[in-house]
C-alpha positions as CSV (number, residue, x, y, z in Angstrom):
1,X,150.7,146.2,-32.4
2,X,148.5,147.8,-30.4
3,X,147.3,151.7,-31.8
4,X,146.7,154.0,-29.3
5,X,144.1,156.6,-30.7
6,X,144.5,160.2,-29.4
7,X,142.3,163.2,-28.8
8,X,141.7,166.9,-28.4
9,X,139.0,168.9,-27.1
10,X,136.7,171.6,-27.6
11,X,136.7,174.6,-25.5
12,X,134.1,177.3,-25.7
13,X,133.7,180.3,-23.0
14,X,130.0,178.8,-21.2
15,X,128.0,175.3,-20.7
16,X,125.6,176.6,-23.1
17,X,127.6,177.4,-26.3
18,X,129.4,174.1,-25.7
19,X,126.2,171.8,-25.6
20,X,125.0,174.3,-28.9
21,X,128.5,172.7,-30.7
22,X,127.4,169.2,-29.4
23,X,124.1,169.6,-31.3
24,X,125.7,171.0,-33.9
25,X,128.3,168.2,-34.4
26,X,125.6,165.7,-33.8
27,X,123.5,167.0,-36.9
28,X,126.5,166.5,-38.8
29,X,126.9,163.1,-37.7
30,X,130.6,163.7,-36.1
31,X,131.9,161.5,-33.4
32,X,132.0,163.6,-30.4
33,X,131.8,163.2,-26.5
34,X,130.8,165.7,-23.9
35,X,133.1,165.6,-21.1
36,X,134.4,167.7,-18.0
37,X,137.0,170.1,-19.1
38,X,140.4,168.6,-17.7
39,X,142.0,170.4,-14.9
40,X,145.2,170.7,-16.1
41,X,143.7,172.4,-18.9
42,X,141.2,174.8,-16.9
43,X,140.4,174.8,-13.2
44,X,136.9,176.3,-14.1
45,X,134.1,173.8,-13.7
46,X,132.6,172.8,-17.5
47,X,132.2,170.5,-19.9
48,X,134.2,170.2,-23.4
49,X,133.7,168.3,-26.2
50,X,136.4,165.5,-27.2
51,X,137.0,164.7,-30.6
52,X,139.3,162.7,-32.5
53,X,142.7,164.2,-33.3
54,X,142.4,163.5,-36.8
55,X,139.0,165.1,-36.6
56,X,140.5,168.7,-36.1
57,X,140.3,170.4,-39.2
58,X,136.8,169.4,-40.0
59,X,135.4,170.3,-36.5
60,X,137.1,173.8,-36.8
61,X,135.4,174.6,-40.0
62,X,132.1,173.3,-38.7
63,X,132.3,175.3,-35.8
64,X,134.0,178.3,-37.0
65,X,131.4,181.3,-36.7
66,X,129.7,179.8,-33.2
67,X,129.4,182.0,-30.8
68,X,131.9,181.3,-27.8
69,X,134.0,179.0,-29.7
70,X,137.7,179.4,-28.0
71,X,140.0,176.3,-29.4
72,X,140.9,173.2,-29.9
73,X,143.8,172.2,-27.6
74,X,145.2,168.1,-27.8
75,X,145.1,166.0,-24.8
């Protein structure tokens, strides 16, 4: 049986607070990817940051007081 792993990302309001939260994660050794934000989540050129849905709790807390921090939506 094959598993198929699923995702969510990241949003934060510019480039720059996004690739602060990539650092950020990184420090803390989470598995993260910075990718283009999906258009049918945002027509707005950016990048996100995809995590693993069973990632979301954790990533909030870590993340929770950074400035331009918006959500965490699932793919």
């Amino acid at each position: 049986m094959i598993v198929q792993k699923t995702y969510h990302v990241v949003l934060f309001q510019s480039v720059n607070q996004t690739m602060w939260a990539d650092k950020i994660l990184r420090e803390i050794k989470f598995q993260h990817k910075l990718v283009p934000v999906p258009r049918h989540i945002s027509s707005d050129c950016g990048v996100c940051l995809r995590i693993s849905s069973d990632q979301v709790k954790e990533v909030r807390e870590a993340l929770t007081g950074v400035e331009g921090f918006i959500e965490i939506v699932p793919l």
